[in-house]
N, C-alpha and C positions, 0 to 999 in steps of 0.2 A: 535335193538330188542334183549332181552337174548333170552336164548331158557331154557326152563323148562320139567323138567321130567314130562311126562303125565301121575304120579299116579293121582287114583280116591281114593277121599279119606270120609270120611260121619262119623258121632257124631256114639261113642260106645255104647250109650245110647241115650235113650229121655229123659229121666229120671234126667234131670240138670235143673237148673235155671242160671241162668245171671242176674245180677241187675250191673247199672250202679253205682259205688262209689265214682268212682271223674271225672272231663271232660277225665283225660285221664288212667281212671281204671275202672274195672265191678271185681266181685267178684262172682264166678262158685263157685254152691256147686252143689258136684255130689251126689244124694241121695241114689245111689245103697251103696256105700263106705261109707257116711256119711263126706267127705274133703270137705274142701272151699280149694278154689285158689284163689291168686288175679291176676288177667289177665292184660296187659297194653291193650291200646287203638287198637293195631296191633291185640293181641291174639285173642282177644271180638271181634272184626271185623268178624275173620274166622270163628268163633265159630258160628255167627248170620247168616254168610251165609250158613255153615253148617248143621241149626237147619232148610231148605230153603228144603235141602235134597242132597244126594251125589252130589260129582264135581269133575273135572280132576283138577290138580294143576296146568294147564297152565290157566282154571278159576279161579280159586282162585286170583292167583296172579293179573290176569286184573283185577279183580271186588276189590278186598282191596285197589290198586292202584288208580283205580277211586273213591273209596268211602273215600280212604281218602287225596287225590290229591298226591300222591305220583307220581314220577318219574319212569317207570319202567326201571329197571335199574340193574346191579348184584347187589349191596348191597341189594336191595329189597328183590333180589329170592336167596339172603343166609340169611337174616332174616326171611321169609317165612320158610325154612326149616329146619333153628332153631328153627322156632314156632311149625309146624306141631310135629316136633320129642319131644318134649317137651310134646305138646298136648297127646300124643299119648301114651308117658311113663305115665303119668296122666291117661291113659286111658279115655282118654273124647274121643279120634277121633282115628278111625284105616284104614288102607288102606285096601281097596277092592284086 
């Protein structure tokens, strides 16, 4: 089992969209800013559970793992917190 920092973490807005673009892309546009992003299949995962409503990261990581059969495993939970930090500088998601 890794162990994961139990930040709680929730969308900086409601105010996005997500549309799926390819099996393994969705394209975020944040309407406050007026930016698209395009998300891989990892990033749209957290983003959908986030839009669910706040979560610790030690959720996070179990629920993307399951939803997209992944291994949990460290490379998981330092992809995870390249996403989140990514996410975050985008200002799509901030921590509690």
């Amino acid at each position: 089992m890794i162990k994961t920092p139990d930040a709680r973490w929730r969308l900086a807005t409601q105010d996005i969209r997500l549309d799926q673009f390819e099996s393994q892309s969705a394209v975020l546009f944040h309407c406050a800013s007026g930016n698209t992003h395009l998300l891989d299949l990892f990033g749209a995962c957290l983003v959908r559970f986030l839009q669910q409503g706040a979560m610790q990261q030690s959720e996070l990581v179990f629920r993307v793992a399951e939803s997209l059969n992944f291994e949990l495993e460290e490379a998981l939970q330092v992809h995870l917190e390249t996403t989140l930090d990514s996410l975050q500088r985008l200002e799509v998601i901030e921590k509690l």
